[in-house]
N, C-alpha and C positions, 0 to 999 in steps of 0.2 A: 504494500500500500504506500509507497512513492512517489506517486505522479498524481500532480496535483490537479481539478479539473474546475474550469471556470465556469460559474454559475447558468451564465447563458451557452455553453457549448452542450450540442446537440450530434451526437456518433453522426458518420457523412460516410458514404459511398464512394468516397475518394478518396479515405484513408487507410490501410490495411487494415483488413476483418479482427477483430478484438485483438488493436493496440493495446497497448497499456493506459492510456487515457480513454477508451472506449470502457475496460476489464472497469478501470478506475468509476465511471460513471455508472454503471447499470450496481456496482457494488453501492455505491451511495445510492442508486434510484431503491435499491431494495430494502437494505438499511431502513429508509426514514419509511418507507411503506409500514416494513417490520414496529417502526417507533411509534409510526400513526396508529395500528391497530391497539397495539400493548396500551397505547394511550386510553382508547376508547375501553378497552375492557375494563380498565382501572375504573372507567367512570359507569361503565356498565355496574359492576361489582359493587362499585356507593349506592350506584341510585336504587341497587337491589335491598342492598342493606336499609337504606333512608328508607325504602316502599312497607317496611317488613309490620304494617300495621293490619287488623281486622275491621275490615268494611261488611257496617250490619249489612248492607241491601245486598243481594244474591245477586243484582244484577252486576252490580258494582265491581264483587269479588270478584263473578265469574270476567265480567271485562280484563278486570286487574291478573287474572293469571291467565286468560290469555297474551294479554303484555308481555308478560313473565316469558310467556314458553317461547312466544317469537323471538324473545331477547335473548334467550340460551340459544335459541338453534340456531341464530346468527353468529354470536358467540363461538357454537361450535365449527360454523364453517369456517370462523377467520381462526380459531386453532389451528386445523387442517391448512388454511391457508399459509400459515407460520410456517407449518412443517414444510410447507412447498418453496416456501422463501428460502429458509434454510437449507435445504438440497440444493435452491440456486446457487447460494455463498459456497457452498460447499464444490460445486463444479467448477466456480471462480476459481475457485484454491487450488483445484487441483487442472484448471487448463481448460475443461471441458464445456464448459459453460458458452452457451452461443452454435453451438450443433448437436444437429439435429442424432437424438438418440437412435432414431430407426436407420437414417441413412448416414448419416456422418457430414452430411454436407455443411455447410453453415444455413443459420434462421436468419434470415432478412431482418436487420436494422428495425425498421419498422414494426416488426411485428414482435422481437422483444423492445422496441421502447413501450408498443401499447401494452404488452403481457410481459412481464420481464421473466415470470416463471416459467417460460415455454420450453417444452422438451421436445420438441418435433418441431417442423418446418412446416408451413402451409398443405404442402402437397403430402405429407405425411399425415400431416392431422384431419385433413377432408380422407382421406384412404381408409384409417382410423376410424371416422365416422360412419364411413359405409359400412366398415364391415357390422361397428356394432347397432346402425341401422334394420342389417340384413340377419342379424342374431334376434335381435326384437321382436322382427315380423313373424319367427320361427312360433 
């Protein structure tokens, strides 16, 4: 972690496929991702705590834990999601990060700046789809 990467730089197509300032940026884009959830769960976790009172009206409570459960199970997908971030850092580390698992190729810029946890390339992830399209329909 060496290279230092300036706020408004954005990875280019006209620099070699994850430079060190490319590795350098998607490790920060993932980081402060990682910071932002852990943030929100913190406050998830108070506000759960502050809610933890009994509402006589039935309709009230039943409202209030629904609140509740949609707020776990979001919860739980951005666990999950952590985990996925952390496999990205972890591909950073070790080189791999930036191609594609099934074929080897490189992910197009673009498609890890919108998804930074991508493990497949476009044309591997539509292939991926199909087939578990054609597993469903079974």
């Amino acid at each position: 972690m060496g290279v230092a990467v300036e706020r408004d730089y954005r990875p280019s197509e006209d620099e070699p496929f994850m430079s060190d300032r490319q590795v350098e940026y998607f490790r920060h884009k993932l980081l402060a991702w990682k910071d932002d959830i852990l943030r929100e769960s913190k406050e998830t976790i108070s506000h759960l705590q502050d809610e933890n009172h009994v509402l006589p009206d039935l309709a009230d409570r039943a409202s209030s834990e629904t609140d509740r459960s949609l707020e776990l199970r979001a919860r739980d997908r951005q666990r999950k999601l952590i985990a996925k971030i952390d496999a990205a850092l972890m591909r950073i580390d070790d080189g791999s990060y930036g191609y594609c698992e099934e074929t080897g190729d490189p992910i197009s810029l673009k498609r890890l700046d919108a998804r930074p946890i991508a493990t497949l390339s476009i044309e591997a992830q539509e292939r991926h789809e199909r087939r578990e399209k054609v597993y469903r329909e079974d």
